[in-house]
C-alpha positions in Angstrom: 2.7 37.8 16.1 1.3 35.6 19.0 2.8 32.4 20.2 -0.1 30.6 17.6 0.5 32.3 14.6 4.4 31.8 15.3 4.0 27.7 15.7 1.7 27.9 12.9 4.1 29.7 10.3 6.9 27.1 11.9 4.6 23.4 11.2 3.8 25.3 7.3 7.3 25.5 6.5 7.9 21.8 7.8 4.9 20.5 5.8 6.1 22.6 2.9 9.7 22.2 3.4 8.7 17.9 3.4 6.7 18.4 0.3 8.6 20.4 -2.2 11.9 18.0 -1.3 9.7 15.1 -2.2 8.4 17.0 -5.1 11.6 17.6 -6.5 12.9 13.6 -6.2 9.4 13.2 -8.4 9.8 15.5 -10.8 13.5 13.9 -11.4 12.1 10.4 -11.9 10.7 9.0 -15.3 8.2 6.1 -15.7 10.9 3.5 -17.3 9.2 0.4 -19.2 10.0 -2.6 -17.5 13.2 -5.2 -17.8 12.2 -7.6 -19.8 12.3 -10.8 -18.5 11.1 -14.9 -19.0 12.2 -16.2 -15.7 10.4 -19.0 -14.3 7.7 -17.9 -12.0 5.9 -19.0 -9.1 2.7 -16.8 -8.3 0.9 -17.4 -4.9 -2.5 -15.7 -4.4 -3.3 -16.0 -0.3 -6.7 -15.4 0.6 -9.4 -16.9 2.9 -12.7 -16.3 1.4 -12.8 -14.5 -1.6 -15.3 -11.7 -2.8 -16.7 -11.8 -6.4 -14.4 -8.8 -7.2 -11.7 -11.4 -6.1 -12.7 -13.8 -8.0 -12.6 -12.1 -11.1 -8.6 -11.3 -10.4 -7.8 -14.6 -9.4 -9.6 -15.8 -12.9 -7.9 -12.7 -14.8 -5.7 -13.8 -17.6 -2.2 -13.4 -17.1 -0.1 -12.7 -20.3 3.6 -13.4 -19.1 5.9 -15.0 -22.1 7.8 -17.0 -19.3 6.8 -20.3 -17.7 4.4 -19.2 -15.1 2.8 -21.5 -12.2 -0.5 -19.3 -11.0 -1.3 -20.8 -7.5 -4.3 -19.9 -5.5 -4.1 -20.7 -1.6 -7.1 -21.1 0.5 -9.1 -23.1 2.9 -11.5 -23.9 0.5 -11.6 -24.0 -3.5 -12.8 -21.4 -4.9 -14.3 -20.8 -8.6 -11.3 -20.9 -10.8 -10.2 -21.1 -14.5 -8.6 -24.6 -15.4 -5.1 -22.6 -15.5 -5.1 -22.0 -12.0 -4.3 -24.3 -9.6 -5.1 -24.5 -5.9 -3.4 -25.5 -3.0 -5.8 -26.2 0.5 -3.8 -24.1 3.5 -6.0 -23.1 6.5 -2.9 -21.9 8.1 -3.1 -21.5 12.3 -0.6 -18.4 12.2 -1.2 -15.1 13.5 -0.5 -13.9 10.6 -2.4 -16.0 8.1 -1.1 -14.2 5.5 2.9 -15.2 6.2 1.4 -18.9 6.9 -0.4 -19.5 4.0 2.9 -18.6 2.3 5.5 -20.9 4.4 3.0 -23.9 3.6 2.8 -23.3 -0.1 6.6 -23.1 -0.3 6.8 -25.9 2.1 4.4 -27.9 -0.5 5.6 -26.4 -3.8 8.6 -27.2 -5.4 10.3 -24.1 -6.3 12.9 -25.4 -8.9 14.7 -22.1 -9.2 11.3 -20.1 -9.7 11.4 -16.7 -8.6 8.3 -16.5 -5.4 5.7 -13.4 -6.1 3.0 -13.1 -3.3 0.1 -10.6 -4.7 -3.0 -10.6 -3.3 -6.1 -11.4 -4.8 -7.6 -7.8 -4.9 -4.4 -6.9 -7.2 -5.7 -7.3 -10.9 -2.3 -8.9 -11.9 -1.1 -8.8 -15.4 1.9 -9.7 -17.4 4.0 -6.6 -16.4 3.5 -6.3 -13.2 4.9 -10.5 -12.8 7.8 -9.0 -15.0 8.2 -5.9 -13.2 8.3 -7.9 -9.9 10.2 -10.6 -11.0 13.1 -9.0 -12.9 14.8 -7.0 -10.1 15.1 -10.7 -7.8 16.6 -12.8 -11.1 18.9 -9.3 -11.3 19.7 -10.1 -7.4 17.6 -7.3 -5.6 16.5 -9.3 -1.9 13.1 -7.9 -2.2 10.6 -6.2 -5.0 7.1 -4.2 -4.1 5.0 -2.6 -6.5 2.9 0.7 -5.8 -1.1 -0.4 -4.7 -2.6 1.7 -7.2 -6.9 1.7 -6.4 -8.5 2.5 -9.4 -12.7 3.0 -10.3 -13.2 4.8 -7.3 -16.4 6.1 -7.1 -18.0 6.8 -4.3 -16.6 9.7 -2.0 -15.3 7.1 0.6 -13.6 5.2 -2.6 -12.5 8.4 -3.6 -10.4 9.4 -0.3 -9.1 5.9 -0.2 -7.9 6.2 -3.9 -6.8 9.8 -2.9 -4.8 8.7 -0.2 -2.7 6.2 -1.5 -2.2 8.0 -4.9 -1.9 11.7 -4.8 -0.6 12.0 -1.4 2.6 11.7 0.7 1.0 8.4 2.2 1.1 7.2 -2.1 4.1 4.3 -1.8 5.5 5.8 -4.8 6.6 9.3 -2.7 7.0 7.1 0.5 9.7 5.1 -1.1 11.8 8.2 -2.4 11.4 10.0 1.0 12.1 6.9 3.1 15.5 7.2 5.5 16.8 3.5 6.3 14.6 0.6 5.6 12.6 1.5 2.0 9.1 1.7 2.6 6.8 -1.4 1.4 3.8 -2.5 0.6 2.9 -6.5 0.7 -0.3 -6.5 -1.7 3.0 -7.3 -5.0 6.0 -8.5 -3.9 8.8 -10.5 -5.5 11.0 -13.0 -2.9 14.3 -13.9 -3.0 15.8 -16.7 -0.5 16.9 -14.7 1.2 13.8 -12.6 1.8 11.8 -16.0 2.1 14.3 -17.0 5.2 13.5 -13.9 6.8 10.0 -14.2 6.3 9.9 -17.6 8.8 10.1 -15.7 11.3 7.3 -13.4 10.9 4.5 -15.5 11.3 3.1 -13.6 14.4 3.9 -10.0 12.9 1.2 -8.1 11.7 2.5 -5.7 8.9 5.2 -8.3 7.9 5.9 -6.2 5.2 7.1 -3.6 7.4 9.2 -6.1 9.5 10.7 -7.5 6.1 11.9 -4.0 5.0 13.4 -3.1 8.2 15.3 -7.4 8.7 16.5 -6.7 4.7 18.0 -3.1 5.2 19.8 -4.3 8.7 21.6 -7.0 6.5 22.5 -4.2 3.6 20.7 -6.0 1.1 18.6 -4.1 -1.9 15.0 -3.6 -2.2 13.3 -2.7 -5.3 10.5 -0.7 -6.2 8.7 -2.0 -9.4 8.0 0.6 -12.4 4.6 -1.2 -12.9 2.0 -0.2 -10.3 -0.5 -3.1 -8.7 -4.1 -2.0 -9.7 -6.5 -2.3 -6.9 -9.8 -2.6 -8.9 -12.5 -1.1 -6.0 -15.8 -2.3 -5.3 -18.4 0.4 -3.6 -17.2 1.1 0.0 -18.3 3.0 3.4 -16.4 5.7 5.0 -16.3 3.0 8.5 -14.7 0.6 6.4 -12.2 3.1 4.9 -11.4 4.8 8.4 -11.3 1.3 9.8 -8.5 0.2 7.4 -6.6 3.1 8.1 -6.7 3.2 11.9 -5.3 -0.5 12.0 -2.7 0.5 9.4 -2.0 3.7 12.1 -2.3 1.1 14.9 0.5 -1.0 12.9 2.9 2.0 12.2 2.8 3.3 16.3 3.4 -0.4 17.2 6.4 -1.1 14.4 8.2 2.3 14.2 6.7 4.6 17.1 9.4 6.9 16.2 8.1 8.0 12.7 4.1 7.9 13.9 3.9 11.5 15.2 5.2 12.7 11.7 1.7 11.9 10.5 -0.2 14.8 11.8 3.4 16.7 11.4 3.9 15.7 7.8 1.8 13.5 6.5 -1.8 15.2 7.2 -0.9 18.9 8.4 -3.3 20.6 5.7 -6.7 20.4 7.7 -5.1 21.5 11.1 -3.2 24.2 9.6 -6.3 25.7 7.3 -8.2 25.4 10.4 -5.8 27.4 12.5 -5.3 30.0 10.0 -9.0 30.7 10.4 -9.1 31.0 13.7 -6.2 33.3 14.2 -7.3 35.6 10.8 -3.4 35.6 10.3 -2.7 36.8 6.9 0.9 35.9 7.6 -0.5 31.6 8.4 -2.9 31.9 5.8 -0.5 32.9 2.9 1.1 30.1 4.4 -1.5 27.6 4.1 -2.2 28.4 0.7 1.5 28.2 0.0 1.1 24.5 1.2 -2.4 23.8 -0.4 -0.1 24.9 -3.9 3.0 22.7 -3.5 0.5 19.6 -2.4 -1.6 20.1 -5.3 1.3 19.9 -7.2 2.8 17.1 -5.3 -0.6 15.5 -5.9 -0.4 15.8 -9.9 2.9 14.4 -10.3 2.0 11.3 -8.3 -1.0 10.7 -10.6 1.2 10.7 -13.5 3.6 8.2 -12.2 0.6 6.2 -10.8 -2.0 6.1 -13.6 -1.7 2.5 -15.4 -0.7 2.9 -18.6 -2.9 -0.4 -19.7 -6.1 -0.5 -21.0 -8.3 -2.1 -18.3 -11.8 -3.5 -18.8 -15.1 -1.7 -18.7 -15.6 -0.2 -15.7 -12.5 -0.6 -13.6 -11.5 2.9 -15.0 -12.4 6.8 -13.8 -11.0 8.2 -17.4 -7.4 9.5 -16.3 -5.7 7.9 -19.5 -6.9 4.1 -19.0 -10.7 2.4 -19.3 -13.4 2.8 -21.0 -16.2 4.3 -18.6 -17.7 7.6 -19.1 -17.4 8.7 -15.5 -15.5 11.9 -15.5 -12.6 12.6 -12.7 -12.4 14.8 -10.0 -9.9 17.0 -10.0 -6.8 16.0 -7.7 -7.3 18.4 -5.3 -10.3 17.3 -3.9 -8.6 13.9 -4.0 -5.7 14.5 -2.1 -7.5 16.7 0.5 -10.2 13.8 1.1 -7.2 11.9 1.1 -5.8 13.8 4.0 -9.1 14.0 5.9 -9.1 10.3 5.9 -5.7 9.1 7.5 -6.1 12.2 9.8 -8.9 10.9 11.6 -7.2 7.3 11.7 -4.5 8.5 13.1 -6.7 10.5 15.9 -9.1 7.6 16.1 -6.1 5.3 16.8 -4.8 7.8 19.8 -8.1 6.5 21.7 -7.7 2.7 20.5 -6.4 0.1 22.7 -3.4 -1.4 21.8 -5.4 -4.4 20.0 -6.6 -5.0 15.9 -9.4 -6.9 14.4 -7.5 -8.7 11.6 -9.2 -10.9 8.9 -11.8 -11.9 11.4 -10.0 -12.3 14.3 -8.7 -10.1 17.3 -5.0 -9.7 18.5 -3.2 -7.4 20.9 -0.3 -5.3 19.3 3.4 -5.9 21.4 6.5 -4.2 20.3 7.9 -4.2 17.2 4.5 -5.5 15.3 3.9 -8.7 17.3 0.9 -9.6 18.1 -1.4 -12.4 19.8 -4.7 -13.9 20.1 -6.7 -11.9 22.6 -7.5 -14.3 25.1 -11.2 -15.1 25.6 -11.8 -16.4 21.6 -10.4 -13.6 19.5 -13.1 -14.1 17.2 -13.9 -10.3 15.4 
């Protein structure tokens, strides 16, 4: 056995290793119905110029049996439904985002309301605002619910879908693998005070979310992951948008935790490099090896998509047929999924080796500092 093969056999029992512990956490954990609860809500929906897709969220009804104040927040009003009111905020921020927010609560009378903050391409409904809300009235600092992209169609919609649900990157398996800080995505989240205080000072973060994970776990306090995913309704997109996305994501992690962004290609996307490998070297040994891998990740793969797929009937069309919608369109199977999946966020992560250390951000351009700082590039910023 060559020096290759024997680095080769070494990475598959990592990957594996990585996989079948996070395997095992899944297969211990049942989808539990959500606490019910009627606390007062506050819902903020930040967003700048809204698609149609959009648009049909923001105007989606929300069936929560507690008081519940829907607020849109944008620079200019958008078509709503007479139950939803909107707030003008043209924030000047970095991170528009975070600014929108502080203004709204700066305008807004909370009176003991617990804060979500969903974005408008989240399809919210009643469980997901009791599914966020309930841990924060139960004292958790911080909830997050699972982005869960559903109607994926095309075969760049398909790796994106891939990615974020049948594979290690899905927030669901980050969040039971996570060491320290919990792992958290900002498209759902429930604020406590405390969360909000912390939040003040993350105006010129990109990947607040990150930042508010790591600020919450320094200070011992609790963050929650809601049983009641976030569906991500997709409209038709391009495999440059999609890699695009992901290398600014990539960008994000190497500037906030540059310790865990080699584990990508280590842990995260190892299947590719590995089957490749095994072909070149015709090592039986690296090959049984691979397929060893390409076994425990399908399985991996399957158990996220049952802990992922929403268990709510959503309206024609926004459906692929795995147990919710009514479309016609049938499946693919996981595999293919999770190994477009993996494709994907490999070649963000080798398209962000050869980036400079700068984003393009909701239209405008800002160079990455430490920790997940950025600014305005000088000479307009303008993306």
């Amino acid at each position: 056995m060559n020096a290759l093969e024997a680095m080769g056999l070494g990475w598959v029992v990592l990957a594996g290793g990585f996989s079948a512990v996070a395997l095992g956490r899944l297969l211990s954990q049942r989808r539990r119905a959500p606490g019910s609860t009627r606390v007062p809500v506050l819902l903020l929906r930040p967003v700048d110029v809204p698609t149609e897709r959009e648009l049909e969220n923001l105007s989606r009804p929300i069936d929560y049996e507690g008081p519940l104040t829907h607020v849109v927040l944008s620079p200019q009003r958008p078509r709503l439904p007479e139950d939803v009111l909107w707030l003008r905020s043209d924030p000047v921020a970095p991170n528009r985002k975070v600014g929108h927010l502080l203004y709204a609560l700066e305008k807004l009378p909370r009176d003991g309301r617990v804060v979500l903050v969903v974005d408008a391409d989240v399809a919210v409904t009643g469980e997901l605002v009791e599914g966020l809300a309930g841990p924060v009235a139960a004292g958790a600092a911080l909830s997050t619910a699972v982005p869960t992209p559903v109607g994926e169609r095309a075969l760049a919609d398909r790796a994106v879908a891939g990615l974020l649900r049948r594979t290690h990157h899905s927030f669901r398996a980050l969040h039971v693998m996570s060491a320290g800080a919990r792992a958290v995505c900002g498209k759902a989240l429930g604020l406590s005070d405390r969360a909000v205080e912390e939040m003040r000072a993350l105006e010129d973060h990109i990947g607040e979310d990150l930042e508010l994970s790591k600020r919450l776990h320094a200070k011992g306090l609790e963050v929650e992951l809601c049983e009641v995913p976030a569906v991500v309704p997709m409209a038709p997109g391009t495999w440059s948008a999609a890699l695009e996305r992901f290398t600014r994501w990539m960008q994000v992690l190497s500037s906030h935790r540059p310790g865990l962004y080699p584990t990508v290609p280590l842990l995260f996307t190892p299947t590719w490099p590995l089957l490749a490998l095994g072909l070149f070297t015709g090592s039986m040994w690296l090959l049984a090896g691979v397929a060893g891998l390409l076994a425990v990740r399908t399985l991996l793969s399957w158990r996220l998509t049952v802990l992922t797929t929403p268990t709510l009937p959503l309206p024609l069309g926004e459906g692929r047929g795995e147990g919710q919608g009514t479309g016609s369109t049938t499946p693919a199977p996981a595999l293919w999924d999770w190994l477009l999946g993996e494709a994907l966020l490999l070649a963000a992560f080798m398209t962000s080796l050869v980036r400079p250390s700068r984003v393009t951000w909701r239209g405008r351009t800002y160079e990455l500092h430490s920790g997940g700082r950025m600014s305005p590039e000088l000479g307009g910023g303008r993306g």
